[in-house]
N, C-alpha and C positions, 0 to 999 in steps of 0.2 A: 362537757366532761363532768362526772361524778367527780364527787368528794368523797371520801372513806374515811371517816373518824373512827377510830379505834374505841372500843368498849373503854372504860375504867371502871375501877370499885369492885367490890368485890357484894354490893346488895343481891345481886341474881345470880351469884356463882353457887352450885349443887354442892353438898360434902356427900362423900359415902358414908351409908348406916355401918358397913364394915369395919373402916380405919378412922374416921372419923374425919379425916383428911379429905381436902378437894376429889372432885373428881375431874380430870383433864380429856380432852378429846383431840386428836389427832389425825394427819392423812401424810399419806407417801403421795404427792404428785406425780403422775410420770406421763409419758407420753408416747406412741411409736410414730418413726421418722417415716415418712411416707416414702422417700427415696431405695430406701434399703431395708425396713422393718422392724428395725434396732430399738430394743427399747430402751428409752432415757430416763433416769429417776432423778426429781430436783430436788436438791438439798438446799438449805437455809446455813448463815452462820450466827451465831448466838450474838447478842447485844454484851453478853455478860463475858465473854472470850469464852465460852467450853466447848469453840469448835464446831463441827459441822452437827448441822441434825433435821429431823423433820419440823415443818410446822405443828404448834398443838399448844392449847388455851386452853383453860377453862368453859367447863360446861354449865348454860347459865337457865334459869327456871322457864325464860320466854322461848327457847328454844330447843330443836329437838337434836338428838346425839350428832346425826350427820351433816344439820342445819351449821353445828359449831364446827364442824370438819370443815366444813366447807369456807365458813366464816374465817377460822387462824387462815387457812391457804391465802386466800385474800391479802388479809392485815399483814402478814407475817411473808410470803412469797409472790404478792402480786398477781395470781393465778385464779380462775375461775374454773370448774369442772363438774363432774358428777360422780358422787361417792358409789363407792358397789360395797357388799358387804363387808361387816366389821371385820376385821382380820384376828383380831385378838384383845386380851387385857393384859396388862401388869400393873404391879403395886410398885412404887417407889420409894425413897425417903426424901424427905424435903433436905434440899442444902439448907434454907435459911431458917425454918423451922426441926432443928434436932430430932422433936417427937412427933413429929409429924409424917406418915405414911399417906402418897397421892395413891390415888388408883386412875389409869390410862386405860383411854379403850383408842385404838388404831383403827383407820380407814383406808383401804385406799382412794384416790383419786384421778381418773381420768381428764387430764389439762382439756379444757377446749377452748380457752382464751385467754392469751397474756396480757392481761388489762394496765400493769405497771407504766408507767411513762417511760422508763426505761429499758424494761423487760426482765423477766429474770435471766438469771445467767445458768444456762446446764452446764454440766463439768461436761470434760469431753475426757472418756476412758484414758487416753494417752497424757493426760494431767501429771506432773511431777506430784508423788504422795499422795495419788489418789489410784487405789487398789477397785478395780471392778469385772465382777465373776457372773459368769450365767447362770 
């Protein structure tokens, strides 16, 4: 069994020439159910309480945009996959820095291995407070 030691530091993290701010990389996991075709999308919950979200980290100089997509899935969801094109960008503001605008680029990702020792957990559509639309 591997080990996954999570990144630290922020030495190889990219900033944008834009905002000046980081730039963060991200993926949507998801998966379809072999039984019925259904697709699943897995959601993470925040360390910080702000609720449900995708994985996504910082993007760092040794690697490349979907290299980091694939790397948060990992650290952050315990999921191994293969990214297909970027889905888009947004700018954000930092909570912890005021003057600080991120810039996000989103991926998707297709799950192909739940490598957690516990696995991740998919919501199931019928979830109390959890709203999910085709």
């Amino acid at each position: 069994m591997a080990v996954l030691v999570a990144r630290q530091g922020r030495e190889l993290q990219r900033y944008s020439k834009n905002t000046g701010g980081r730039i963060v990389v991200g993926c949507i996991p998801y998966r379809v159910r072999i039984d019925d075709g259904e697709l699943e999308v897995l959601v993470i919950t925040s360390q910080k309480g702000h609720g449900m979200m995708f994985p996504k980290g910082g993007w760092e100089e040794d690697e490349s945009m979907d290299e980091a997509a694939r790397r948060e899935a990992l650290e952050e969801a315990g999921v191994l996959g293969d990214t297909e094109p970027v889905l888009g960008f947004w700018h954000y503001k930092s909570r912890r820095y005021v003057d600080q605008t991120y810039e996000g680029f989103m991926f998707p990702l297709r799950v192909a291995d739940e490598s957690s020792t516990s696995g991740p957990r998919w919501p199931i559509a019928s979830a109390p407070g959890l709203r999910c639309s085709k």
